[in-house]
FIMIBA-168799 format. One record per residue: residue number from 1; residue in one letter; chain; x, y, z of N, C-alpha, C, O in turn. Coordinates in nm, 3 decimals, always signed. Atoms other than C-alpha are relative to their C-alpha. Layout:
REM residues N
REC NUM a A X Y Z X Y Z X Y Z X Y Z;
...
//
This chain:
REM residues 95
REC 1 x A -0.053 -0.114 -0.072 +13.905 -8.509 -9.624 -0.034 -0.015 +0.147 -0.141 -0.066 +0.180;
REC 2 x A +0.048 -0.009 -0.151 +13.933 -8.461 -9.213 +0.047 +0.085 +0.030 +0.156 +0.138 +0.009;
REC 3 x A -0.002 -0.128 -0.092 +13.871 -8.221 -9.019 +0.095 +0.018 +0.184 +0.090 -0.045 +0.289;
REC 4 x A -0.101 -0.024 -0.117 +14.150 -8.051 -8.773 -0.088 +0.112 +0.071 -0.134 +0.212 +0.017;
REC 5 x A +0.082 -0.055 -0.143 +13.971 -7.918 -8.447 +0.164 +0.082 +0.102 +0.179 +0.187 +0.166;
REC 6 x A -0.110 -0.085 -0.112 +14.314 -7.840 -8.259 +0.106 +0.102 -0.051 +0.135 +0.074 -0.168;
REC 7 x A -0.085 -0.082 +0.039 +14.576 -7.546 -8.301 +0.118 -0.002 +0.120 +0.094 -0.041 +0.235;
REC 8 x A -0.107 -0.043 -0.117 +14.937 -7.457 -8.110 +0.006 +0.113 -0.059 +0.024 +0.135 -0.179;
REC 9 x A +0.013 -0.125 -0.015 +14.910 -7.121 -8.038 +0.205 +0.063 -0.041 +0.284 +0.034 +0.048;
REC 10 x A -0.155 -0.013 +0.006 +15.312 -6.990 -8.178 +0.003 +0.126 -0.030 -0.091 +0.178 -0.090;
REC 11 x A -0.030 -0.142 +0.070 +15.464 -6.645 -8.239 -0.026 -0.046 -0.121 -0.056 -0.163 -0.144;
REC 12 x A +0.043 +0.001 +0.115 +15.409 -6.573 -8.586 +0.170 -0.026 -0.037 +0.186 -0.114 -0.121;
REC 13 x A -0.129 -0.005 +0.065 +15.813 -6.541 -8.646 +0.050 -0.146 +0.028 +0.131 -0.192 -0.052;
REC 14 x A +0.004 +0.174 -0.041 +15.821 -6.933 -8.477 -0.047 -0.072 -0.131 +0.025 -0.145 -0.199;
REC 15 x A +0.077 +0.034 +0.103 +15.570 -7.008 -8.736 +0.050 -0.009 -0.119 +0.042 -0.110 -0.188;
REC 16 x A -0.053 -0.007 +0.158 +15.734 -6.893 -9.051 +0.162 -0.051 +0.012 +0.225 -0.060 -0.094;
REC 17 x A -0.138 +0.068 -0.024 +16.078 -7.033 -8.931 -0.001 -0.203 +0.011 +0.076 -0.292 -0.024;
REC 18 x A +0.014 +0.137 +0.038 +15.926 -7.366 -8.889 -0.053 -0.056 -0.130 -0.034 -0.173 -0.161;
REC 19 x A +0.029 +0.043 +0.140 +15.759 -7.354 -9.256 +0.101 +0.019 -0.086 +0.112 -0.019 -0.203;
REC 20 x A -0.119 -0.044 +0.157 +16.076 -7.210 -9.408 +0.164 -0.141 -0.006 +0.253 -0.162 -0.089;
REC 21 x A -0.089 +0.080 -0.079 +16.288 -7.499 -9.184 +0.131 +0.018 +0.040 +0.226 -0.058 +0.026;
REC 22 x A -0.113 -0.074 -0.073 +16.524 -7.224 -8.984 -0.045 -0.097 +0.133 +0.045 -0.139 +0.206;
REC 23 x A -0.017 +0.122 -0.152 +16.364 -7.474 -8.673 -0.056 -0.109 -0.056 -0.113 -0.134 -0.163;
REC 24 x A +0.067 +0.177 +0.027 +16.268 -7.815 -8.666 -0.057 -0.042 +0.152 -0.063 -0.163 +0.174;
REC 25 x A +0.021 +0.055 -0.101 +16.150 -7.830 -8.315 -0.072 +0.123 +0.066 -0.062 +0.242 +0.034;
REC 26 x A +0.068 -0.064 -0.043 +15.904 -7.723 -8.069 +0.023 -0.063 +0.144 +0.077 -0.171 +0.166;
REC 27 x A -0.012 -0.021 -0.179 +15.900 -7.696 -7.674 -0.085 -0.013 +0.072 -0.166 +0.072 +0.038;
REC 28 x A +0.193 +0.003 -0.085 +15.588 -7.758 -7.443 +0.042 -0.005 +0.146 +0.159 -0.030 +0.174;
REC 29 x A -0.030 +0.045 -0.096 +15.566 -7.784 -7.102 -0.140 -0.085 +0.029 -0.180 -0.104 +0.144;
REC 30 x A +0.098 +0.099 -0.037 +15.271 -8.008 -7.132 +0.025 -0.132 -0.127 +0.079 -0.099 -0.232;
REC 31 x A +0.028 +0.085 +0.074 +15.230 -8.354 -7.315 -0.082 +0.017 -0.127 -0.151 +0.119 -0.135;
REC 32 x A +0.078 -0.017 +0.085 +15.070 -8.417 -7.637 -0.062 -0.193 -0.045 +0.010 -0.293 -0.037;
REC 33 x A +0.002 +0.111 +0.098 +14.909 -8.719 -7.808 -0.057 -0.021 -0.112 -0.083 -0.133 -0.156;
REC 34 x A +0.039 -0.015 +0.160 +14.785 -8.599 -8.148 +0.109 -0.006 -0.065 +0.222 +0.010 -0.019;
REC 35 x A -0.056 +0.041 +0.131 +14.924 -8.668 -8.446 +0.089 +0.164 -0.049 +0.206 +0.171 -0.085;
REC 36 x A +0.036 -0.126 +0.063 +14.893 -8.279 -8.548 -0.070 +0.078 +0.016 -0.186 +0.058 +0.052;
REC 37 x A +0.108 -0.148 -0.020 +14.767 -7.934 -8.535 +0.057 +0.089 -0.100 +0.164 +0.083 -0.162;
REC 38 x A -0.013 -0.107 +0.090 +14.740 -7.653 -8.727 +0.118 +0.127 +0.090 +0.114 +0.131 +0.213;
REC 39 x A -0.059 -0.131 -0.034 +14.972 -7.343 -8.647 -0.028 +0.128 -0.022 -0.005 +0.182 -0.130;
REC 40 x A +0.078 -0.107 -0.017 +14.809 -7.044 -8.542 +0.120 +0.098 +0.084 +0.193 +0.083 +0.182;
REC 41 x A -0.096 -0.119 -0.022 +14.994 -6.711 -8.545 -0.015 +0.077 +0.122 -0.121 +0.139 +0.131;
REC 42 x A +0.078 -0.094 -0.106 +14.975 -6.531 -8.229 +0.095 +0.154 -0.036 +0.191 +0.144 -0.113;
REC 43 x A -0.101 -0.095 +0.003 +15.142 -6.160 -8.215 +0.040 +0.096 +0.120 +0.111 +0.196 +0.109;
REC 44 x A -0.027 -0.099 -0.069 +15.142 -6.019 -7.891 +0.106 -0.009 +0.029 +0.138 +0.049 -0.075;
REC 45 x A -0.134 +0.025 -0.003 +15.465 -6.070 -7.817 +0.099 +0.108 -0.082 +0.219 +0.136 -0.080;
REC 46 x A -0.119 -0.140 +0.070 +15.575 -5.782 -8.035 -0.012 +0.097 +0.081 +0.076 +0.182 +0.096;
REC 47 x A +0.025 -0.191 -0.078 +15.384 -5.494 -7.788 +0.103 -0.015 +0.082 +0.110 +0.086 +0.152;
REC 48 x A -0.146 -0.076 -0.102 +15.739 -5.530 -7.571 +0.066 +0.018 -0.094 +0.091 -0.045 -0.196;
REC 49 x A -0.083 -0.065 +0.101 +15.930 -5.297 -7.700 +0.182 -0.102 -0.075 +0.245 -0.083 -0.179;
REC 50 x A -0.126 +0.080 -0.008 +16.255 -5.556 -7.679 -0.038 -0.105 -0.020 +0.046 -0.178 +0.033;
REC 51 x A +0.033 +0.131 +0.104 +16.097 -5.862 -7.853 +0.088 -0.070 -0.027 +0.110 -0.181 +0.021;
REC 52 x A -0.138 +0.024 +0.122 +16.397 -5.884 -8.101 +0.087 -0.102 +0.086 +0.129 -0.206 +0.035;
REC 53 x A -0.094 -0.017 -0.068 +16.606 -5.929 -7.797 +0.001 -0.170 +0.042 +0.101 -0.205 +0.105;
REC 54 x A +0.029 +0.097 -0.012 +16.484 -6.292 -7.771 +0.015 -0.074 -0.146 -0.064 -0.155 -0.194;
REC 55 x A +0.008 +0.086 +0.153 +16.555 -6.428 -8.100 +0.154 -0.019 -0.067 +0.204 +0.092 -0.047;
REC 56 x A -0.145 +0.041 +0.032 +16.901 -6.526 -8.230 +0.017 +0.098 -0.147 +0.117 +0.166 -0.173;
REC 57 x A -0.043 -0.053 +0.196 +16.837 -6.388 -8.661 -0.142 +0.114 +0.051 -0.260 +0.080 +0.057;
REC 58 x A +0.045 -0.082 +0.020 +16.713 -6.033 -8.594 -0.086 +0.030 -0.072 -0.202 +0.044 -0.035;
REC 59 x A +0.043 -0.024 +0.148 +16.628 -5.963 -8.942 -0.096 -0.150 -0.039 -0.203 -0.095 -0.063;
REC 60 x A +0.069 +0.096 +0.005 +16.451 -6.276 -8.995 -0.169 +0.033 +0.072 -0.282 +0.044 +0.024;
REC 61 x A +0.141 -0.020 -0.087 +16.202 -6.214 -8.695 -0.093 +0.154 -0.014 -0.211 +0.187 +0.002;
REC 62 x A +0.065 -0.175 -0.003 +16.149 -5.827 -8.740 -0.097 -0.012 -0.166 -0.205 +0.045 -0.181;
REC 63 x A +0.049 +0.025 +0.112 +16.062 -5.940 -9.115 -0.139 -0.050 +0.004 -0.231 +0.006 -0.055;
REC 64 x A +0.103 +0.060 -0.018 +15.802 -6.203 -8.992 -0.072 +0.027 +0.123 -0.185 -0.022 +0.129;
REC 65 x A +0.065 -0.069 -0.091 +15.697 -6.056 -8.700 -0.126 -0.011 -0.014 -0.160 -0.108 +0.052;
REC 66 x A +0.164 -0.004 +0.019 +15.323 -6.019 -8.782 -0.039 -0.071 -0.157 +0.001 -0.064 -0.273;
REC 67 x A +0.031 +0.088 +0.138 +15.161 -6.241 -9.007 -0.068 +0.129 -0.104 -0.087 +0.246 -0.071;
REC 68 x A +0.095 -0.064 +0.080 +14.966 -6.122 -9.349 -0.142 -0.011 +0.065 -0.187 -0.095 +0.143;
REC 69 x A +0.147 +0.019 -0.044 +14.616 -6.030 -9.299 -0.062 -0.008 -0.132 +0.018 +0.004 -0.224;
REC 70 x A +0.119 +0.007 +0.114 +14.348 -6.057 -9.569 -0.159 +0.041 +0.082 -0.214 -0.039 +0.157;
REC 71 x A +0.090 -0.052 -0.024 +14.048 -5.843 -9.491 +0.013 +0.009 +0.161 -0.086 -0.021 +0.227;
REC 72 x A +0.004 +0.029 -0.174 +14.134 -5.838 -9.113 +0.002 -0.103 +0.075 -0.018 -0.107 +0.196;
REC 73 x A +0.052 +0.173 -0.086 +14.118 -6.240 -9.054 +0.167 -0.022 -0.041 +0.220 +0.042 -0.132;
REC 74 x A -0.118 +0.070 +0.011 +14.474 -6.430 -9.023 -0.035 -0.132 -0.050 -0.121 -0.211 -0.012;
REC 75 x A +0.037 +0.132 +0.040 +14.505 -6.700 -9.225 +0.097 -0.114 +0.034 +0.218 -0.096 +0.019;
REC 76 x A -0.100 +0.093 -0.054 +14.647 -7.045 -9.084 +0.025 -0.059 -0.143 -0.052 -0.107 -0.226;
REC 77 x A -0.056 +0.071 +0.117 +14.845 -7.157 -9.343 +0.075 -0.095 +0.004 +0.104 -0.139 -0.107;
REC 78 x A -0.059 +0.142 -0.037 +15.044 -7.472 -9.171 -0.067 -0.080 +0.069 -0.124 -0.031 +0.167;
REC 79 x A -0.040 +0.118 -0.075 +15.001 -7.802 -9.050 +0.114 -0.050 +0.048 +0.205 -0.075 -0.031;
REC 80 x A -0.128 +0.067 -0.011 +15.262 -7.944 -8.838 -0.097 -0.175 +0.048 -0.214 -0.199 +0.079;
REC 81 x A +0.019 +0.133 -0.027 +15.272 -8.341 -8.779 +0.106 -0.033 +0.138 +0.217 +0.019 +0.129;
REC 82 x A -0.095 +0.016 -0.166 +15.456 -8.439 -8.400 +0.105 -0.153 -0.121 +0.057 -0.213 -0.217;
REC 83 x A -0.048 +0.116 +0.021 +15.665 -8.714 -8.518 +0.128 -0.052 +0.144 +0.182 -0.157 +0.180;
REC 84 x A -0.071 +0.062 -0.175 +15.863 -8.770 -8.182 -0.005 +0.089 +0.133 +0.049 +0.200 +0.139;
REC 85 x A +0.033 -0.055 -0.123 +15.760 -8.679 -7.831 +0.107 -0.060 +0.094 +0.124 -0.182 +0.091;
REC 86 x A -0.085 +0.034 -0.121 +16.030 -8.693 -7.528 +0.002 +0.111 +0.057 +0.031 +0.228 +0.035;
REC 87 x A +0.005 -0.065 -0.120 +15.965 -8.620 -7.228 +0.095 +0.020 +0.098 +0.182 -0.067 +0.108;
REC 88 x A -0.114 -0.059 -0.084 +16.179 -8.436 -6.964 -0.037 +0.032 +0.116 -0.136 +0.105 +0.121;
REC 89 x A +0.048 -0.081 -0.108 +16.151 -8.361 -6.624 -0.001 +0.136 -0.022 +0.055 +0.199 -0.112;
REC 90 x A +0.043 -0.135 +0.004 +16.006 -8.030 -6.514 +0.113 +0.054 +0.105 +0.126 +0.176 +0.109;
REC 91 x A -0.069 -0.041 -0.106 +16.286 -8.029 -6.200 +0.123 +0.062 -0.068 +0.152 +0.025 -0.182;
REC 92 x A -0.092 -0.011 +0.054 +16.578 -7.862 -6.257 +0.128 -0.022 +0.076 +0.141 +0.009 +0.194;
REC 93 x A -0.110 +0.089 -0.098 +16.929 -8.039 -6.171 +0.077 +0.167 +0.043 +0.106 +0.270 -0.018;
REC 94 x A -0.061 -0.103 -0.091 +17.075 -7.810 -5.919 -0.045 +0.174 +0.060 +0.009 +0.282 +0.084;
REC 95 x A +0.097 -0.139 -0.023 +16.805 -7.559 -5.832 -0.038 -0.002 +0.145 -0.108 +0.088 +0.191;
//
């Protein structure tokens, strides 16, 4: 067995869309060179009232919106694995 030390911090409705495989992809504006991290639910992102308003499947996100709790602790329940990194400039053409 080995031990995972790192997490990407994701909405929780990100989270359950990448375990259910509504996405297959993730966004950074920094580099990576691990293998893998765990996926850790974040939720603030719901206290604006217009959240929703950012998400393409309504009903999907309002559903998963906030993870389960168990006694008050969130439990990480994925691993993701990177399997291809490409990089992009940060400039943008015609700005």
């Amino acid at each position: 067995m080995f031990e995972i030390t790192k997490c990407s911090n994701e909405w929780n409705a990100t989270v359950e869309a990448l375990s259910q495989g509504k996405q297959i992809i993730l966004i950074r504006k920094y580099n990576t060179n691990l293998k893998g991290f765990l996926l850790y639910s974040t939720t603030g992102y719901t206290l604006k009232d217009d959240y929703l308003g950012s998400f393409t499947n309504k009903d999907f996100t309002k559903n998963n919106a906030l993870p389960k709790k168990e006694n008050n602790k969130i439990k990480v329940k994925y691993y993701s694995k990177v399997e291809k990194v490409i990089e992009k400039s940060s400039t943008r053409c015609g700005a």
